[in-house]
SESEPA-324688 format. One record per residue: residue number from 0; residue in one letter; chain; x, y, z of N, C-alpha, C in turn. Coordinates in steps of 0.1 Angstrom, whole numbers, plus 5000, padded with zeros to 4 digits. Layout:
N
(pt NUM, "a", "A", (X, Y, Z), (X, Y, Z), (X, Y, Z))
...
//
This chain:
264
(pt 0, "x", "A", (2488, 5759, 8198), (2477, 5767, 8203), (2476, 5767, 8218))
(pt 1, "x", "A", (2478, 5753, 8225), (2476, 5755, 8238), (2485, 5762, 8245))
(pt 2, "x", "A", (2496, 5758, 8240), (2514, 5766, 8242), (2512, 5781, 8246))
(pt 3, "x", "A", (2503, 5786, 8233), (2501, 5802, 8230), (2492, 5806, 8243))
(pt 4, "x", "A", (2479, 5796, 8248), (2472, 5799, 8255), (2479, 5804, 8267))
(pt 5, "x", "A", (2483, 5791, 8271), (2492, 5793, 8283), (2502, 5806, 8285))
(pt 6, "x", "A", (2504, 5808, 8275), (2517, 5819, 8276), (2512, 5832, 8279))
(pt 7, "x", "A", (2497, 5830, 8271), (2495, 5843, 8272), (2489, 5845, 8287))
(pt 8, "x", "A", (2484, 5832, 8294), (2477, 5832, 8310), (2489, 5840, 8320))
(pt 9, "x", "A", (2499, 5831, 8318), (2510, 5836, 8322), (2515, 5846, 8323))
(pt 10, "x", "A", (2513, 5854, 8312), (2515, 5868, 8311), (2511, 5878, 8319))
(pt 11, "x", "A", (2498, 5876, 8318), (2487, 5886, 8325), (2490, 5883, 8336))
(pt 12, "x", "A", (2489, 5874, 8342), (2491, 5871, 8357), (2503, 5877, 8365))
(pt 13, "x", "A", (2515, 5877, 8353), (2529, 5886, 8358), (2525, 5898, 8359))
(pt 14, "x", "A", (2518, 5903, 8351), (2514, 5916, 8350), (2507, 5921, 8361))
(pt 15, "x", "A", (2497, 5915, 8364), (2487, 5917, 8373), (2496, 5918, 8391))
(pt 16, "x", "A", (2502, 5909, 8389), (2514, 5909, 8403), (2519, 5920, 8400))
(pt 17, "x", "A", (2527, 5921, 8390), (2534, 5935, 8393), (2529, 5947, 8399))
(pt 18, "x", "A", (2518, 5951, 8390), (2508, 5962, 8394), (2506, 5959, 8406))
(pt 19, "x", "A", (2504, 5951, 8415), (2500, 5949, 8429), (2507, 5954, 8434))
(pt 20, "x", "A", (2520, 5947, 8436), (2537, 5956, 8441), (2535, 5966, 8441))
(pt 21, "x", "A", (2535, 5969, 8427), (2535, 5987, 8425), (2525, 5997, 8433))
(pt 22, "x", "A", (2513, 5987, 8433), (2509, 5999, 8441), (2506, 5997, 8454))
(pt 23, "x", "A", (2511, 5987, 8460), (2517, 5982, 8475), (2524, 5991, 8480))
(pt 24, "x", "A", (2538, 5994, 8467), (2546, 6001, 8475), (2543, 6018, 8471))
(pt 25, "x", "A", (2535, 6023, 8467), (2526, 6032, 8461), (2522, 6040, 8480))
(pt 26, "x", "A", (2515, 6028, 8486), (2512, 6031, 8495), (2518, 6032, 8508))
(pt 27, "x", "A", (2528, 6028, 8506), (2538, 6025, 8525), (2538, 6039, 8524))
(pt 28, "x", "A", (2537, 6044, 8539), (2542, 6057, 8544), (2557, 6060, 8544))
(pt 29, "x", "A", (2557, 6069, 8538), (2577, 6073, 8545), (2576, 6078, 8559))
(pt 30, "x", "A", (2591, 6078, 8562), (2593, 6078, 8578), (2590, 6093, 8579))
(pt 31, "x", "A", (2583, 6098, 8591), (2579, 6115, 8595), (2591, 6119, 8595))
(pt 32, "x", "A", (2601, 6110, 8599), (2617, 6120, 8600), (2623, 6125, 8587))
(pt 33, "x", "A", (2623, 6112, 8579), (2634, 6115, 8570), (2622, 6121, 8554))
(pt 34, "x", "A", (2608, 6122, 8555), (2605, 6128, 8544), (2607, 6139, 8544))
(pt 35, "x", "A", (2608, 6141, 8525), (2616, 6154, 8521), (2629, 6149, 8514))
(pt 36, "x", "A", (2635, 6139, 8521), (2649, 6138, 8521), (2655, 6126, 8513))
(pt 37, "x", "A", (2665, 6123, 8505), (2669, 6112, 8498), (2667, 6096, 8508))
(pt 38, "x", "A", (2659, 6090, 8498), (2658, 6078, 8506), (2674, 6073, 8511))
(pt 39, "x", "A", (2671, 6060, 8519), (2686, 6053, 8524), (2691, 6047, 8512))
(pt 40, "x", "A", (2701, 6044, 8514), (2710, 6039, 8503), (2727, 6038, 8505))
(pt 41, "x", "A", (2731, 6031, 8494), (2747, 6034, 8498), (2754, 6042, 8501))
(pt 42, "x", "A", (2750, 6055, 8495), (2757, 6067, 8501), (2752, 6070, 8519))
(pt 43, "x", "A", (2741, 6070, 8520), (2734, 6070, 8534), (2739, 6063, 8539))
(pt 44, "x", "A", (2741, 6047, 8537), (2746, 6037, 8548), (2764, 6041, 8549))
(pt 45, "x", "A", (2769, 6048, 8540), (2784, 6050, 8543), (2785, 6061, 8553))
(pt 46, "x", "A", (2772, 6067, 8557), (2774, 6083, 8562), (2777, 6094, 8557))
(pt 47, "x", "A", (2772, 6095, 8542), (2772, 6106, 8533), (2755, 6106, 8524))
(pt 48, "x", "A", (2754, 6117, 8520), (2744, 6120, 8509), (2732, 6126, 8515))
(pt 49, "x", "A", (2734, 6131, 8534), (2722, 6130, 8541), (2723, 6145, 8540))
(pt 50, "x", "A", (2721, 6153, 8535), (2721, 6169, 8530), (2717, 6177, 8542))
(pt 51, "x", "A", (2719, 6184, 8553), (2719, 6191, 8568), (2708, 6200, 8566))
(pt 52, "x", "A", (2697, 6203, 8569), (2691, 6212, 8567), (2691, 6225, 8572))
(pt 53, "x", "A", (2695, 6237, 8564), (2697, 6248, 8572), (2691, 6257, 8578))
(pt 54, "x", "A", (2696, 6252, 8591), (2685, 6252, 8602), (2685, 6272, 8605))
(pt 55, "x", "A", (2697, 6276, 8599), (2696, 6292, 8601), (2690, 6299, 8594))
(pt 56, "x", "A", (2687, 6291, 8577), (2678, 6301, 8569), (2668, 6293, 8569))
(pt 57, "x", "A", (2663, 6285, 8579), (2650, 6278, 8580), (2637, 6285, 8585))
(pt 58, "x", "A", (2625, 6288, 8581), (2616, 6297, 8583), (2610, 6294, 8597))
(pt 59, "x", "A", (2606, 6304, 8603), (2603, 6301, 8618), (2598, 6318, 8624))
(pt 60, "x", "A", (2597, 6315, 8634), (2588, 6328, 8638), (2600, 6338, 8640))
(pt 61, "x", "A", (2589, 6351, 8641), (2603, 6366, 8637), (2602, 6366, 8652))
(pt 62, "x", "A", (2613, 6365, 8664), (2617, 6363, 8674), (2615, 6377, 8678))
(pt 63, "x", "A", (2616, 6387, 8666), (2619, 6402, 8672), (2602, 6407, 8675))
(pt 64, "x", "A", (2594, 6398, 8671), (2578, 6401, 8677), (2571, 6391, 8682))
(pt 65, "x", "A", (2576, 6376, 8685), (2573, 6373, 8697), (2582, 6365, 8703))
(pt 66, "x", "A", (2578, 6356, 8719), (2589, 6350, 8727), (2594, 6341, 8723))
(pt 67, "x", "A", (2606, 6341, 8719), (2616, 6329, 8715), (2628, 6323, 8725))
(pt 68, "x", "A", (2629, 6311, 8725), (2641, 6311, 8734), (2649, 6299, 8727))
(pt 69, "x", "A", (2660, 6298, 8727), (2669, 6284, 8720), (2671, 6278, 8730))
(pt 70, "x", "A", (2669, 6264, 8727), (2675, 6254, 8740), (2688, 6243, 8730))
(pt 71, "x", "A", (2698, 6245, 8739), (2708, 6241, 8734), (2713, 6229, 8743))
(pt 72, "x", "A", (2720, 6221, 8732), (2726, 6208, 8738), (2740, 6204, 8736))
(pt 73, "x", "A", (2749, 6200, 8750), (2763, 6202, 8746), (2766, 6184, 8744))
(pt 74, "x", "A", (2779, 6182, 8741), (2787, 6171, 8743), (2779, 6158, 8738))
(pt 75, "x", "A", (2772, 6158, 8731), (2769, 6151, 8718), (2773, 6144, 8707))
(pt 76, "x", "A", (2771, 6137, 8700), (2762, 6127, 8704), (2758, 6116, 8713))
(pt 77, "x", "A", (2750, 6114, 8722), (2747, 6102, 8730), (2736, 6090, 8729))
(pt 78, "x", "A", (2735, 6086, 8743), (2728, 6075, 8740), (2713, 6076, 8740))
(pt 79, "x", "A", (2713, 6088, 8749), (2695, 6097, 8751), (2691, 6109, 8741))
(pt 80, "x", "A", (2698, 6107, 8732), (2698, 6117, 8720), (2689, 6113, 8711))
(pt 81, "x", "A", (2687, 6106, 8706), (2677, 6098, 8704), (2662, 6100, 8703))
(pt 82, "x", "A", (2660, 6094, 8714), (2648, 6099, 8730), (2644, 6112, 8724))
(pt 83, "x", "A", (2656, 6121, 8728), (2653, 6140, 8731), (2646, 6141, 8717))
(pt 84, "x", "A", (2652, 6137, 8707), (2648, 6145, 8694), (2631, 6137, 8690))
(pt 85, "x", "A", (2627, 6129, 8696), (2611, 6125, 8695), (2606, 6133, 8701))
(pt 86, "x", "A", (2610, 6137, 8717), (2602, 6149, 8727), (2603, 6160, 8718))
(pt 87, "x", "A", (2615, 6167, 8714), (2616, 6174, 8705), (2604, 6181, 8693))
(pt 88, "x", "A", (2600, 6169, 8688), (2591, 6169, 8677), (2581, 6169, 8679))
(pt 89, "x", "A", (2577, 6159, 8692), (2565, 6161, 8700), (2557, 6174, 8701))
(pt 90, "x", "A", (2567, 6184, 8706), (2565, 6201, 8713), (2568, 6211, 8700))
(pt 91, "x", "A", (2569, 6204, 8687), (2574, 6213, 8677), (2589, 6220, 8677))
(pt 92, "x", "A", (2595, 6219, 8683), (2601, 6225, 8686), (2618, 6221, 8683))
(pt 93, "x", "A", (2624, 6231, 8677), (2637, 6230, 8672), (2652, 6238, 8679))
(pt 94, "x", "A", (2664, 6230, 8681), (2670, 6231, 8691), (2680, 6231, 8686))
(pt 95, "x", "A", (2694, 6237, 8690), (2708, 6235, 8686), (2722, 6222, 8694))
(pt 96, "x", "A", (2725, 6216, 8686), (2737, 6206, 8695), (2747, 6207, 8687))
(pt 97, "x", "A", (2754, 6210, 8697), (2769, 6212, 8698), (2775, 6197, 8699))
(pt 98, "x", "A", (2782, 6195, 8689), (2788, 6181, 8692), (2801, 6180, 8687))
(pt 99, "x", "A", (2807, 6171, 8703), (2820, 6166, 8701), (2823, 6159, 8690))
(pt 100, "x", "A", (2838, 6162, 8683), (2838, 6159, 8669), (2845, 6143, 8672))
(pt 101, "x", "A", (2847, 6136, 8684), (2850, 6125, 8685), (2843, 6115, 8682))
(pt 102, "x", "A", (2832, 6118, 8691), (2818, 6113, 8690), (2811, 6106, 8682))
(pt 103, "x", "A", (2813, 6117, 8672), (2802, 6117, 8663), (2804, 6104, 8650))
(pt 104, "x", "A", (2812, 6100, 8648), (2813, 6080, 8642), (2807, 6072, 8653))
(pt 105, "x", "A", (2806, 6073, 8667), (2797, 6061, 8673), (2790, 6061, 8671))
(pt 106, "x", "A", (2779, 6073, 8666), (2764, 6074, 8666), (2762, 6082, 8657))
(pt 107, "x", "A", (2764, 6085, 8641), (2764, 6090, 8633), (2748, 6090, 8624))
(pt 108, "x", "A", (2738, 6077, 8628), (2727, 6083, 8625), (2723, 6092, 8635))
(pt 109, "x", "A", (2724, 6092, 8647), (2717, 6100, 8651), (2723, 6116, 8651))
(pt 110, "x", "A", (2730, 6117, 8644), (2738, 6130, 8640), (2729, 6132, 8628))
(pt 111, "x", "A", (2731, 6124, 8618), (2723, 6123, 8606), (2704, 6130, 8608))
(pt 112, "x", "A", (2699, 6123, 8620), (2686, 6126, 8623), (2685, 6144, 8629))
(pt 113, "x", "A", (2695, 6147, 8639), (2692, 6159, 8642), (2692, 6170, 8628))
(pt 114, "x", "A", (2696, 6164, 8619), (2699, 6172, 8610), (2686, 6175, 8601))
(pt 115, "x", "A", (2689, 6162, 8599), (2672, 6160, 8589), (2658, 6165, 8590))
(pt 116, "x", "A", (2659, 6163, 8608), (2649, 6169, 8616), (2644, 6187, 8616))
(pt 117, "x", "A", (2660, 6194, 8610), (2658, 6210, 8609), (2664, 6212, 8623))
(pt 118, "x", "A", (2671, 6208, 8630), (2679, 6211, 8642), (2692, 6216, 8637))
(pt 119, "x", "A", (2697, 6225, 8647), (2707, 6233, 8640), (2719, 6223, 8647))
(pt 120, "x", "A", (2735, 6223, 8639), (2744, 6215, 8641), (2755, 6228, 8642))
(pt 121, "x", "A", (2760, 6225, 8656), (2770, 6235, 8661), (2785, 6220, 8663))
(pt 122, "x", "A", (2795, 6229, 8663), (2810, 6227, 8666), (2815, 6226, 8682))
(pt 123, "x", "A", (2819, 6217, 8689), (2821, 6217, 8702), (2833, 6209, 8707))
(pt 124, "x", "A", (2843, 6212, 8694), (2856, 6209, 8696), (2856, 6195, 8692))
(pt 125, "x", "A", (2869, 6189, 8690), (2869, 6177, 8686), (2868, 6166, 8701))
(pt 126, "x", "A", (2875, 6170, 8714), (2880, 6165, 8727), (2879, 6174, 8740))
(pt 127, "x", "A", (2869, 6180, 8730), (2860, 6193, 8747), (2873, 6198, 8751))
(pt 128, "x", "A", (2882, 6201, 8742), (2891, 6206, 8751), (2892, 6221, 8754))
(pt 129, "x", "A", (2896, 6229, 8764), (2897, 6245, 8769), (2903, 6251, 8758))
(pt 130, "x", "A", (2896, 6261, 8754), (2903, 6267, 8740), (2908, 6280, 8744))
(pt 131, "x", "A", (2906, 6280, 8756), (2916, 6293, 8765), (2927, 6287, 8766))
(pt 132, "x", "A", (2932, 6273, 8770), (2944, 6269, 8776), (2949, 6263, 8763))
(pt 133, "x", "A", (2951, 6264, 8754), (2955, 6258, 8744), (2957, 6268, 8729))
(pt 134, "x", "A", (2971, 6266, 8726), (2975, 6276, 8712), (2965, 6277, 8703))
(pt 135, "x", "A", (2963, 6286, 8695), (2954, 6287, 8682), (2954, 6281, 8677))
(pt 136, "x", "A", (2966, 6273, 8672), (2972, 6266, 8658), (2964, 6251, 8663))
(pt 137, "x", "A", (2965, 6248, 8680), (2961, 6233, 8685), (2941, 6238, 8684))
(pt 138, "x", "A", (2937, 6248, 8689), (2919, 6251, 8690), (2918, 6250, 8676))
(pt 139, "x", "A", (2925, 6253, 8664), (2923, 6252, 8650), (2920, 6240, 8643))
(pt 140, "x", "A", (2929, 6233, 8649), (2931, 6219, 8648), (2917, 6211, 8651))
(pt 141, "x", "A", (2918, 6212, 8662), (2899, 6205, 8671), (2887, 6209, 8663))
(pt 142, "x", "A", (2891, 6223, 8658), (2876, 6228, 8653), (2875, 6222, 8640))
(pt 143, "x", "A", (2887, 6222, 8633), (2887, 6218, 8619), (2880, 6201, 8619))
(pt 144, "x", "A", (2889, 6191, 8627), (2883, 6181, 8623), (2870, 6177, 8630))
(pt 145, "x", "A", (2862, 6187, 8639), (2847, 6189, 8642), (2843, 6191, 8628))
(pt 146, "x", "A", (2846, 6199, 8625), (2839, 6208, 8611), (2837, 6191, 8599))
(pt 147, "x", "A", (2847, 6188, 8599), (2845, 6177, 8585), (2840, 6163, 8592))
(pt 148, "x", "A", (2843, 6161, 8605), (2833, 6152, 8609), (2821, 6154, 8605))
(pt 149, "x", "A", (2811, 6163, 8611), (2799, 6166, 8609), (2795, 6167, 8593))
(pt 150, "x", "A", (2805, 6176, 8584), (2802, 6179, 8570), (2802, 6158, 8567))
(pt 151, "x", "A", (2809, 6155, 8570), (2808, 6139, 8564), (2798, 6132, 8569))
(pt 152, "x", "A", (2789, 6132, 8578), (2779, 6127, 8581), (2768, 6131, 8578))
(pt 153, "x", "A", (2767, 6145, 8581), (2755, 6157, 8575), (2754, 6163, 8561))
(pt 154, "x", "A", (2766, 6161, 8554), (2768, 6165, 8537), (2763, 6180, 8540))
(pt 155, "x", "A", (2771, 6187, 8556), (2772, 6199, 8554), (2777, 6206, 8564))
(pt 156, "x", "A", (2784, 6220, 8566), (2791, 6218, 8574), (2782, 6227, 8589))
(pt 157, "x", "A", (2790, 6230, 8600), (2780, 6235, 8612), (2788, 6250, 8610))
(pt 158, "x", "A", (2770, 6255, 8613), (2764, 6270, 8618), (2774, 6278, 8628))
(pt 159, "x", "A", (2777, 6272, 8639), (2778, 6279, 8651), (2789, 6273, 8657))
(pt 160, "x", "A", (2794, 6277, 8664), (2807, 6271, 8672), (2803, 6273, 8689))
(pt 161, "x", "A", (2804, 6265, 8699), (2801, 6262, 8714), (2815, 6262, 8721))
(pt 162, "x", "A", (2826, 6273, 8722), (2838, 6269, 8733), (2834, 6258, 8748))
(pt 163, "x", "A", (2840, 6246, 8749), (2838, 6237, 8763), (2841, 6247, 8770))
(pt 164, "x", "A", (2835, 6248, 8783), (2831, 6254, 8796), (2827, 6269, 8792))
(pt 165, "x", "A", (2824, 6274, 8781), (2824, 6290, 8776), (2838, 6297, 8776))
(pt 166, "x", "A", (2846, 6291, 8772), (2858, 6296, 8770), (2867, 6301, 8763))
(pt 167, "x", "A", (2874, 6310, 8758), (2881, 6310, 8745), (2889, 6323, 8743))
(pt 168, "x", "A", (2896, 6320, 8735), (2908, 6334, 8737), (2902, 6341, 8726))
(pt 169, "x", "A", (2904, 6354, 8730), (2902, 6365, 8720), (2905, 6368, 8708))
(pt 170, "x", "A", (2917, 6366, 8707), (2922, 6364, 8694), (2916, 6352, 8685))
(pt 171, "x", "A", (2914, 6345, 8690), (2909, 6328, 8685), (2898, 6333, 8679))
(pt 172, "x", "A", (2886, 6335, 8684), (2875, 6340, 8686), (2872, 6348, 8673))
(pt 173, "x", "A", (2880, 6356, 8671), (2880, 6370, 8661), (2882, 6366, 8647))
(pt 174, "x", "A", (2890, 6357, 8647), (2898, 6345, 8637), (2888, 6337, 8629))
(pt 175, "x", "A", (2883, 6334, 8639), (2867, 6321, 8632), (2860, 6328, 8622))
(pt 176, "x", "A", (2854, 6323, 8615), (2841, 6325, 8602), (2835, 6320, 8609))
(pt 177, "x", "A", (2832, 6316, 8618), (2814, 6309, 8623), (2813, 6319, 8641))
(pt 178, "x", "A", (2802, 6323, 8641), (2797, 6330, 8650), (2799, 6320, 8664))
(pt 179, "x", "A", (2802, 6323, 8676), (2808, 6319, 8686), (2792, 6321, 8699))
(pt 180, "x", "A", (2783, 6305, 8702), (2770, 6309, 8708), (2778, 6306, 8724))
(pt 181, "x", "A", (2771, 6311, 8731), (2775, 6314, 8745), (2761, 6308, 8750))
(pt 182, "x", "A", (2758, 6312, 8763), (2743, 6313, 8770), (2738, 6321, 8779))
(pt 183, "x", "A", (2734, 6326, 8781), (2724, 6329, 8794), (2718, 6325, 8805))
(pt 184, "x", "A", (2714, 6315, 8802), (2709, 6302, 8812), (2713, 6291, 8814))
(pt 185, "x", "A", (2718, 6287, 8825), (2723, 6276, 8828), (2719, 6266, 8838))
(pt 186, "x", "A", (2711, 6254, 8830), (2707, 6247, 8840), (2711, 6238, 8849))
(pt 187, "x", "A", (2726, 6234, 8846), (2735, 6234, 8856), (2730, 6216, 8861))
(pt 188, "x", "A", (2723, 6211, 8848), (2718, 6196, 8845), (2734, 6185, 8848))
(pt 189, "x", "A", (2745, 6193, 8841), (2758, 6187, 8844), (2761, 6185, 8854))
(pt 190, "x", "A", (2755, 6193, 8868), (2763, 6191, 8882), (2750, 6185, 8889))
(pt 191, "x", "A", (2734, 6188, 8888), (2727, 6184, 8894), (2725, 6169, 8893))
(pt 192, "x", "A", (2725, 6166, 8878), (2716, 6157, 8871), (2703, 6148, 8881))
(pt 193, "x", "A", (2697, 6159, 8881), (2681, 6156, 8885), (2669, 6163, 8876))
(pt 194, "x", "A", (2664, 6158, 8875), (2653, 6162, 8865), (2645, 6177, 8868))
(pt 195, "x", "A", (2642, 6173, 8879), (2632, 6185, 8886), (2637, 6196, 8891))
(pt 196, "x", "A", (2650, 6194, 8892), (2663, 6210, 8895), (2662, 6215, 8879))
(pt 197, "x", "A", (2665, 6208, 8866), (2663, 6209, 8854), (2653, 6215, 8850))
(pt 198, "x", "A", (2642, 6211, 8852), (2627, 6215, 8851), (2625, 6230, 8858))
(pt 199, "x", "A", (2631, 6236, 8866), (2628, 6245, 8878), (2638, 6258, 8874))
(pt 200, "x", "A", (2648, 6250, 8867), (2657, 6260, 8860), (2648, 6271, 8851))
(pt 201, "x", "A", (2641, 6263, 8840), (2637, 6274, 8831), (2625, 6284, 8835))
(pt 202, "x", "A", (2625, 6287, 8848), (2616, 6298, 8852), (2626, 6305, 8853))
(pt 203, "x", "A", (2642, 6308, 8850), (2653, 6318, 8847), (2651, 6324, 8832))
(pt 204, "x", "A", (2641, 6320, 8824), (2646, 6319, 8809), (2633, 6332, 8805))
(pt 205, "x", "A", (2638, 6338, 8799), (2632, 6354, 8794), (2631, 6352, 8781))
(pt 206, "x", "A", (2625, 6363, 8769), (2628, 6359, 8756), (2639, 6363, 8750))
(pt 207, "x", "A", (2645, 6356, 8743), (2661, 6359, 8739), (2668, 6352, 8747))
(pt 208, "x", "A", (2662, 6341, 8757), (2674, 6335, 8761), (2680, 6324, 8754))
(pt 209, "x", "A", (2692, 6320, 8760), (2699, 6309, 8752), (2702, 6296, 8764))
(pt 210, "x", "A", (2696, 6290, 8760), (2694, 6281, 8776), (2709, 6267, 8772))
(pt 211, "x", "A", (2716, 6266, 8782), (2728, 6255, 8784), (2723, 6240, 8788))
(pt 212, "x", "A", (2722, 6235, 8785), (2719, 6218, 8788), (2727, 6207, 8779))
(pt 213, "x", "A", (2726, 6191, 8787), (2738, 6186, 8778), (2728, 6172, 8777))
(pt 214, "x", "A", (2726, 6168, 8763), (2721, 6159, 8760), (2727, 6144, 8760))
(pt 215, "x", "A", (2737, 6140, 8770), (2743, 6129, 8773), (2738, 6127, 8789))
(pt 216, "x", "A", (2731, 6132, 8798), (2724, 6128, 8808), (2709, 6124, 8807))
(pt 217, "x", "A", (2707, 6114, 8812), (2694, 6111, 8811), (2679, 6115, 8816))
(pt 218, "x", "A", (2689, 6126, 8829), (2676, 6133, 8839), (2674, 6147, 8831))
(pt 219, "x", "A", (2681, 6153, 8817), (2677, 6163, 8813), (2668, 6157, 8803))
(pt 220, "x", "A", (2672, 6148, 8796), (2662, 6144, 8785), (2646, 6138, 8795))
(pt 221, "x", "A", (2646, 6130, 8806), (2637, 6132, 8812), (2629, 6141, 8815))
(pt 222, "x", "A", (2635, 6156, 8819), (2631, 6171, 8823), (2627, 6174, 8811))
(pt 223, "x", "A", (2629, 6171, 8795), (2621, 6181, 8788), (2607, 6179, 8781))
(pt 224, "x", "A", (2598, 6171, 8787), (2583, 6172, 8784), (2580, 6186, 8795))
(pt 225, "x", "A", (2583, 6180, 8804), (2579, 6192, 8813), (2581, 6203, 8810))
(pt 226, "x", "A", (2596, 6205, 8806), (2603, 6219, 8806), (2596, 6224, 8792))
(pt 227, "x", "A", (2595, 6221, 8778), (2588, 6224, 8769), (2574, 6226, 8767))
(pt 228, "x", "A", (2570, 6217, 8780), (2554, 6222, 8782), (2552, 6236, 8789))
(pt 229, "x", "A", (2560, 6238, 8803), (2554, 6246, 8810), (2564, 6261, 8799))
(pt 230, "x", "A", (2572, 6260, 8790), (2578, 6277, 8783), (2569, 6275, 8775))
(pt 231, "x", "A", (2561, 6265, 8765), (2551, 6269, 8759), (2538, 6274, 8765))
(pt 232, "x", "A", (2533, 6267, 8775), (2519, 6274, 8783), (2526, 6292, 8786))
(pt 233, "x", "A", (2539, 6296, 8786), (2543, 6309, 8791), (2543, 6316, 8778))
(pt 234, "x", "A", (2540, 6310, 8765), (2538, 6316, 8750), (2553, 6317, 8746))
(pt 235, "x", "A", (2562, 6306, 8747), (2574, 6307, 8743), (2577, 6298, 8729))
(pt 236, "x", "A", (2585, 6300, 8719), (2584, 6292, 8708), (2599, 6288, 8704))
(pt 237, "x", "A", (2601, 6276, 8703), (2618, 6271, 8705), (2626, 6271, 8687))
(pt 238, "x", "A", (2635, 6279, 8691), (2639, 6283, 8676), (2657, 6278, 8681))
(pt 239, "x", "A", (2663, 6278, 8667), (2679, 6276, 8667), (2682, 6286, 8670))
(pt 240, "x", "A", (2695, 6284, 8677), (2707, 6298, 8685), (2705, 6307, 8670))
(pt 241, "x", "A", (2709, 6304, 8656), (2711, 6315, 8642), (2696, 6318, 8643))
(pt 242, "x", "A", (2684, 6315, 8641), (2673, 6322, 8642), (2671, 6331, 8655))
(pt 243, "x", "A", (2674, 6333, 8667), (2670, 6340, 8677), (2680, 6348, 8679))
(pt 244, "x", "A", (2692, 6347, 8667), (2699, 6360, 8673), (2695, 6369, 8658))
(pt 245, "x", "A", (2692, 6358, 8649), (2687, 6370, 8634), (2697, 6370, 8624))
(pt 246, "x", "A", (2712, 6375, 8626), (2719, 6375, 8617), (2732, 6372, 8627))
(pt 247, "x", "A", (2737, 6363, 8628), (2747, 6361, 8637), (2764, 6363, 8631))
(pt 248, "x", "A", (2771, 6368, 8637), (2783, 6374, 8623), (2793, 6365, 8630))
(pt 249, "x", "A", (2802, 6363, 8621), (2817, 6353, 8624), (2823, 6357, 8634))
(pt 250, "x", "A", (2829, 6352, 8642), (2840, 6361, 8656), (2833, 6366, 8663))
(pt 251, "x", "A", (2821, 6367, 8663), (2814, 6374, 8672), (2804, 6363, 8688))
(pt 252, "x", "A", (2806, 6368, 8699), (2801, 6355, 8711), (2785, 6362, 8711))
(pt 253, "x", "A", (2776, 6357, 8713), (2762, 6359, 8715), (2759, 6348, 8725))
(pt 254, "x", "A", (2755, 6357, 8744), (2746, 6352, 8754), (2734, 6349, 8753))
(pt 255, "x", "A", (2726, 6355, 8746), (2716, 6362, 8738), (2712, 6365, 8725))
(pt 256, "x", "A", (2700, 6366, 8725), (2692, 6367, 8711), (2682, 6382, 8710))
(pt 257, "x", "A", (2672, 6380, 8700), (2666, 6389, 8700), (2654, 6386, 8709))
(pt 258, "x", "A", (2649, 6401, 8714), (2636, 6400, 8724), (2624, 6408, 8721))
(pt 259, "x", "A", (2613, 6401, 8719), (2598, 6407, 8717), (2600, 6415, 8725))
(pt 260, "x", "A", (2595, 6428, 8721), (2587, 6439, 8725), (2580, 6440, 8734))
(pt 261, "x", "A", (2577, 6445, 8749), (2566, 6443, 8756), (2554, 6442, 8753))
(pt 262, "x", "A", (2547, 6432, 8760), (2536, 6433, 8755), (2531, 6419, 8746))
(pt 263, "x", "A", (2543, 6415, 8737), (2540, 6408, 8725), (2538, 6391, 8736))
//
């Protein structure tokens, strides 16, 4: 009988813990980044199972009735990449990066995060190399193992394609299934790298622009509280390169996007 008593103390007591656990972890917050999305796990920690969110049929404002502008980031991923995608989130605001397909195994969460985040993931060669000065069969080659880099870390593959320095042969160009983003605005962060030349740039930016910056300097990621505060006080709302052009077609280069209406 006492045997029995005890057993059954013991019991309830297990019980009682458990329930605690349970609803301990009932309560932890998930991370603002990754909810929505498969927790971490083995597939996650190998750099697979993190599903890309598609950032081109992702809902966002109709660009063609008010001011939108895309801010784009080349030569990616780095070490202020990071950083940018918190400011990022800060300002609401969603952006496109182009990233070198070399890259992207050093720092593959944070490839993983732009993704998660609803940031659009573009192609930018495997070794930034000139896709004017180089055969089709070799620009094929770079884009290809960009493409499955990123599909292996993102579990999807990229939207858009970025030629290094804006360059690329015609023929090449015409050839692609993925729409070819260009820019408009160049803030020229790669030659200045000062913050406040960076900041000073986007009084060049109209709606439908497609703004150039490279998220491996540290004085652009410092320039964008500023730069996202003062195009928002101008009523501007930051969308991906595939959202501000609308329907972007294969082979095709886009400087530009669509532009509100006077007035709007």
């Amino acid at each position: 009988m006492v045997s029995m008593v005890s057993r059954s103390k013991v019991l309830k007591f297990l019980s009682a813990s458990a329930l605690a656990v349970l609803l301990a972890g009932c309560g932890a917050p998930l991370s603002a980044h990754w909810q929505g999305f498969p927790p971490d796990g083995p597939e996650r920690a190998a750099g697979k199972g993190a599903p890309q969110a598609d950032a081109s049929a992702a809902p966002g404002p109709d660009c063609s009735q008010v001011k939108c502008v895309a801010l784009t980031f080349d030569d990616g991923p780095g070490p202020y990449t990071a950083s940018l995608l918190d400011i990022l989130d800060e300002h609401e605001a969603k952006a496109t990066f182009f990233l070198i397909g070399k890259d992207i195994a050093k720092l593959p969460e944070v490839v993983r995060e732009e993704a998660a985040r609803g940031h659009e993931i573009g192609n930018h060669t495997w070794s930034h190399q000139d896709l004017a000065k180089i055969s089709v069969a070799a620009a094929q080659r770079e884009l290809r193992k960009t493409d499955a880099a990123i599909k292996e870390v993102t579990g999807a593959s990229p939207t858009v394609i970025r030629p290094p320095y804006g360059t690329i042969r015609e023929d090449l160009k015409k050839s692609l299934d993925l729409p070819v983003a260009m820019w408009s605005v160049d803030t020229f962060d790669w030659k200045t790298r000062d913050a406040k030349k960076t900041i000073k740039s986007a009084e060049k930016v109209v709606p439908g622009s497609i703004v150039l910056m490279h998220d491996i300097h540290p004085s652009t990621v410092k320039a964008m509280p500023t730069m996202l505060a003062d195009l928002k006080a101008r009523g501007f709302h930051f969308v991906t390169v595939s959202q501000l052009v609308g329907d972007p077609k294969p082979g095709t280069g886009y400087e530009t996007g669509q532009q509100a209406a006077a007035g709007k």
